[in-house]
N, C-alpha and C positions, 0 to 999 in steps of 0.2 A: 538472389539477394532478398526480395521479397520474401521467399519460404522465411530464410532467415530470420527476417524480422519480425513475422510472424511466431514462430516458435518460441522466439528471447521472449515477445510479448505475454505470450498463452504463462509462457512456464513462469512468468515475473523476476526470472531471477537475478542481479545485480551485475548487468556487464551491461556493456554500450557498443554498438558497431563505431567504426569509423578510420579502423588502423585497418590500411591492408600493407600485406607484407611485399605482395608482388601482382603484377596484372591477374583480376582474376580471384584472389583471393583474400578475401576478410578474416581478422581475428578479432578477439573479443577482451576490452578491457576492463580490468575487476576494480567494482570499488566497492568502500563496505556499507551499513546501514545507513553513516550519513550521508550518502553519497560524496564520498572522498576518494579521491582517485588511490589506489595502492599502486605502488612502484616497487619490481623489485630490480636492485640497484644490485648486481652481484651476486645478488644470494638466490636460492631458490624459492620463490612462491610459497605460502604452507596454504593447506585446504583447499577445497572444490569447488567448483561453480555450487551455489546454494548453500553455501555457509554463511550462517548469520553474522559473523566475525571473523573473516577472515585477517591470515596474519602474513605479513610480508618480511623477508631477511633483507632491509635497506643497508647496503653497506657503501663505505666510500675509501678507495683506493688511498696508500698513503705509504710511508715509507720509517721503519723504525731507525733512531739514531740515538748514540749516546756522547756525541760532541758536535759542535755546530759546524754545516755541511759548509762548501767551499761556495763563493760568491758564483753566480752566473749570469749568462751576457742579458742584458735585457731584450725583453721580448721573448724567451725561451721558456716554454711548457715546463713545468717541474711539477711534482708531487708536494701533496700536504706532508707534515715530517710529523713523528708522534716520540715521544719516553719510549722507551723497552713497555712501560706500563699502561701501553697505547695511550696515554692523555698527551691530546692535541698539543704541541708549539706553536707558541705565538712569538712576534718581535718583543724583543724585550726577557727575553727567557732566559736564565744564569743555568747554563750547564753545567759548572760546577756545584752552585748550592742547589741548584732544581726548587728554584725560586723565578717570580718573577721582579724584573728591576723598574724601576719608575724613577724618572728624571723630573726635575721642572725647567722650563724652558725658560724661565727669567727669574733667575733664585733672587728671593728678598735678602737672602744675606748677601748677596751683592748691588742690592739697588741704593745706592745712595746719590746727594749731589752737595758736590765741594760748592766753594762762593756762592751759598745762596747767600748770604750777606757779603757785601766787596766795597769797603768802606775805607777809605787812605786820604786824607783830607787835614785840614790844617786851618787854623784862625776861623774856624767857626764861627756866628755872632754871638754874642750872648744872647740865649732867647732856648724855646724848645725844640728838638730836631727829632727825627721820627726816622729810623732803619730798619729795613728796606724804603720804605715811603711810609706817608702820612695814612696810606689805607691800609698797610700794613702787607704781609706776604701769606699767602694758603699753604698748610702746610699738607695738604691731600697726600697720601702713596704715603705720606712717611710719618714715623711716631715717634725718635729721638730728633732734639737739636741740641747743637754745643757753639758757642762761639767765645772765640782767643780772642784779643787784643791788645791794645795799650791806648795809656791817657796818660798825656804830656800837659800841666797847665800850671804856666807862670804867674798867672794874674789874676787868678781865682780857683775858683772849684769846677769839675765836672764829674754828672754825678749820673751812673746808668742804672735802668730800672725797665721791666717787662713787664708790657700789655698782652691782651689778648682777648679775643671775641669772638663767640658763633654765630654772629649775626650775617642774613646773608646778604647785605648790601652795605660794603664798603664803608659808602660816601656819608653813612647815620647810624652806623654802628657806635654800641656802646663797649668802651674796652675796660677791662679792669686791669688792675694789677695785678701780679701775682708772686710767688715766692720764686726761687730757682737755686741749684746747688753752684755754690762755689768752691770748683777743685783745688785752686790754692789754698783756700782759708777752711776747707774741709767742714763745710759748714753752708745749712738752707738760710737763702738771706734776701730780702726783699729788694735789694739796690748794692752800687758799692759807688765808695770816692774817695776823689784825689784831690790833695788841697796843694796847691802850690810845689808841685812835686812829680813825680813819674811811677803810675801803676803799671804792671803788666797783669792781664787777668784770665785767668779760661773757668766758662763759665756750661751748664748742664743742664737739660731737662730731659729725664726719661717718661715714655709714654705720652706726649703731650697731646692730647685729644682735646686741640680745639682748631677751629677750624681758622684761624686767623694770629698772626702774633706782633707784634714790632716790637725795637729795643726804642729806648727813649731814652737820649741825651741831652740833659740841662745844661748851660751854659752859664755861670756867671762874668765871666768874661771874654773877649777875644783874641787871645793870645794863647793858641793851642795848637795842638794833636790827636786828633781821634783816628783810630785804627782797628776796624771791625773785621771780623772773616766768620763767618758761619758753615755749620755742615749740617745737612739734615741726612736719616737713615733710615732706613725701613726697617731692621732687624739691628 
């Protein structure tokens, strides 16, 4: 072994002891200028001890297919699969279009939520009422809201109108009002009311980017019905 190591040294040429194959016997493994191991994986080695660049045929085992192979047990060894045009399959592969597919795994056009407003109530005081609450509700994850109802008042008016605030503290937020679409009256309106009579109303705001909203119900009297239902949606 010594000789050995001696001679690799003397000659400098780019291999390393330290693989033997069997008691007794040492072989020599090749790397190249930068010393980077070269592997040959299947193929045959190319050049000689003493090439400056040497070059390696790395291949890796795999199995060609032109429709997707049958399930197998878990735990069981299998091949990588490749196209007739040896490019890799991965999960997700359309064998038919020879495309790859992509899912999302929580589609926004299904994310919504019913009752974020849930308002059924009756004889209100006269004075002002704030829905969801007086701090109002976050409308985070989602960019449309719409909300149906009805206003029943016998003894006066009740009149509903939209706030809203980016402010990030509730309890000292400043709200404004704002406009919103009304799909019955087909028409942007800043409020709507009912005077001694029965409205039904659905009402809209698409994209609403802000981070806070309430509906605000005035009362002139107490002899009513308010009836709220809201829906927020992501898409």
């Amino acid at each position: 072994m010594a000789d050995e190591r001696a001679k690799i040294d003397v000659n400098r040429e780019k291999t390393l002891l330290a693989v033997k194959q069997s008691d007794g016997e040492i072989r020599r493994v090749k790397v190249n200028d930068s010393d980077e191991l070269l592997i040959a994986g299947g193929g045959a080695a190319e050049g000689t001890i003493g090439d400056t660049a040497p070059t390696v045929a790395n291949q890796i085992g795999g199995e060609t297919v032109s429709s997707q192979p049958p399930s197998t047990a878990v735990g069981k060894i299998v091949n990588l699969i490749t196209t007739q045009f040896k490019e890799l399959i991965i999960a997700g592969y359309d064998y038919t279009n020879n495309l790859i597919r992509t899912s999302e795994t929580d589609p926004l056009n299904e994310k919504y939520e019913n009752n974020s407003i849930d308002v059924d109530t009756s004889n209100i005081t006269a004075d002002t009422h704030y829905y969801p609450t007086a701090d109002g509700a976050v409308i985070d994850g989602y960019q449309d809201h719409s909300l149906t109802g009805k206003f029943i008042d016998v003894d006066g008016d009740l009149t509903l109108s939209l706030e809203v605030s980016n402010d990030e503290n509730s309890a000292t937020a400043d709200w404004n009002e704002v406009y919103f679409y009304d799909n019955n009256a087909d028409a942007v309106v800043n409020n709507i009311t009912v005077s001694n009579s029965t409205k039904l109303f659905s009402l809209s705001l698409s994209d609403m980017n802000f981070r806070r909203y309430r509906w605000v119900v005035v009362a002139s009297g107490a002899t009513n019905t308010v009836i709220l239902k809201g829906r927020n949606k992501a898409l």
